[in-house]
C-alpha positions in Angstrom: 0.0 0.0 0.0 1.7 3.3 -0.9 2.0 6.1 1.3 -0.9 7.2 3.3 0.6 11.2 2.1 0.9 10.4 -1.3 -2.9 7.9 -0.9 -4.5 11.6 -0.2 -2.4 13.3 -2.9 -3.7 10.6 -5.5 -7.6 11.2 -4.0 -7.4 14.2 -4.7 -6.5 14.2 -8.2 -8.6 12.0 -9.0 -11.1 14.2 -7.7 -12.1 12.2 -4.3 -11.4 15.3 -2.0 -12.8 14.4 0.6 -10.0 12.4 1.5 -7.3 15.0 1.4 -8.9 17.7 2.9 -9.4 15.7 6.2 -5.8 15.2 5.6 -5.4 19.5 6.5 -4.5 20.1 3.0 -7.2 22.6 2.2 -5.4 25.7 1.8 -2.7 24.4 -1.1 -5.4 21.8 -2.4 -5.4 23.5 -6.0 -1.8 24.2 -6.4 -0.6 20.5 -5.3 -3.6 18.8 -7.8 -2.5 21.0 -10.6 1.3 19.9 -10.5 0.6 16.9 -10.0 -2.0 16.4 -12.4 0.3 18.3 -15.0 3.2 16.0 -14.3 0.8 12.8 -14.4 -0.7 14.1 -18.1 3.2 14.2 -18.9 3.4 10.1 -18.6 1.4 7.8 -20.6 0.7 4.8 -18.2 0.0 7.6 -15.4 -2.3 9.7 -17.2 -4.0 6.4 -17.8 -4.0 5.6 -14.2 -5.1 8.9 -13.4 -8.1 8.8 -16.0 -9.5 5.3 -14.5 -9.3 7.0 -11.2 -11.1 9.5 -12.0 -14.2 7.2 -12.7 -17.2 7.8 -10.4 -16.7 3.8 -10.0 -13.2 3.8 -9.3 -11.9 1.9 -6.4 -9.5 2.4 -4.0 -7.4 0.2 -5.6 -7.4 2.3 -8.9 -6.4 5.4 -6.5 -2.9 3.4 -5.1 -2.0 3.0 -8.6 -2.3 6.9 -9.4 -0.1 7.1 -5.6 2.3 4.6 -7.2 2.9 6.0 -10.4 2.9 9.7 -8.2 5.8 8.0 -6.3 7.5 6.4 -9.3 7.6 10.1 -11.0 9.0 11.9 -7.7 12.2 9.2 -7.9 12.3 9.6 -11.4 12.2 13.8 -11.2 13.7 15.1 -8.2 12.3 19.2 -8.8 8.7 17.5 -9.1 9.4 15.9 -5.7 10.8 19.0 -4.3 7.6 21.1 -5.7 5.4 18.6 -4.3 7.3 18.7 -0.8 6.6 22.5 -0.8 3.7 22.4 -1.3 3.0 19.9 1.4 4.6 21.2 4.2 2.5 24.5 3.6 -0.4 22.1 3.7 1.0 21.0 7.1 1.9 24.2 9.0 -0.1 24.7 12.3 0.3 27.0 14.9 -0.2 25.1 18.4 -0.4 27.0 21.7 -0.2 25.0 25.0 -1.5 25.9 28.1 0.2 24.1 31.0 -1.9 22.2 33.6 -3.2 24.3 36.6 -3.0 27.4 34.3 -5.8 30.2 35.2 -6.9 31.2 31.8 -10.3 32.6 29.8 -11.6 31.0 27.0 -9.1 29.6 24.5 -9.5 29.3 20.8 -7.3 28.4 17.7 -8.4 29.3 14.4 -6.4 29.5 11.3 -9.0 31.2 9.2 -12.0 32.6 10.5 -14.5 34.4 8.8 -18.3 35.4 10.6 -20.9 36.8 9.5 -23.0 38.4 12.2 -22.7 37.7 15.8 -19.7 35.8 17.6 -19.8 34.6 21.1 -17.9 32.3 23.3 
């Protein structure tokens, strides 16, 4: 089974979102697909894979083979592996705050991106 990184990578160009997002990947989503994508299109057997995994009836079976031949590409072309590494760690940056055991604090809340419309309360 490839990697489970590169297994949300391949859902998501093949269109199956859902998986990468809950893999905190939202915010380069679009960037990451479309390089990969581009480089898939750029390799026969890939594009192939990438086509049948893109089928409303594809399995997850067809969706490792799009990971493998994303994997086979990155040892093959070490700036596409580099571009995809960039773009993952920005998909993985967090900010964490910790607040130590017996602390007196207010209410706490981390939010990367926040956006309300009308009233907020805590």
């Amino acid at each position: 089974m490839p990697d489970p990184v590169l297994m949300a990578v391949a859902a998501a160009c093949a269109g199956k979102t859902t998986e990468f997002l809950m893999q905190g990947g939202k915010g380069t989503l679009e960037k990451l697909v479309n390089l990969v994508r581009k480089r898939l299109g750029s390799d026969t057997e890939a594009a192939v894979a990438l086509e049948q995994g893109q089928q409303p009836e594809a399995s997850e079976a067809d969706v490792a083979l799009v990971a493998s031949h994303i994997e086979i590409l990155r040892q093959r072309d070490r700036d596409f592996a580099e571009q995809m590494d960039t773009h993952l760690r920005e998909a993985t940056k967090t900010t964490t705050f910790t607040i130590s055991k017996g602390a007196k604090v207010g209410k706490v809340m981390q939010v990367e991106n926040l956006k309300v419309d009308g009233d907020f309360n805590f």
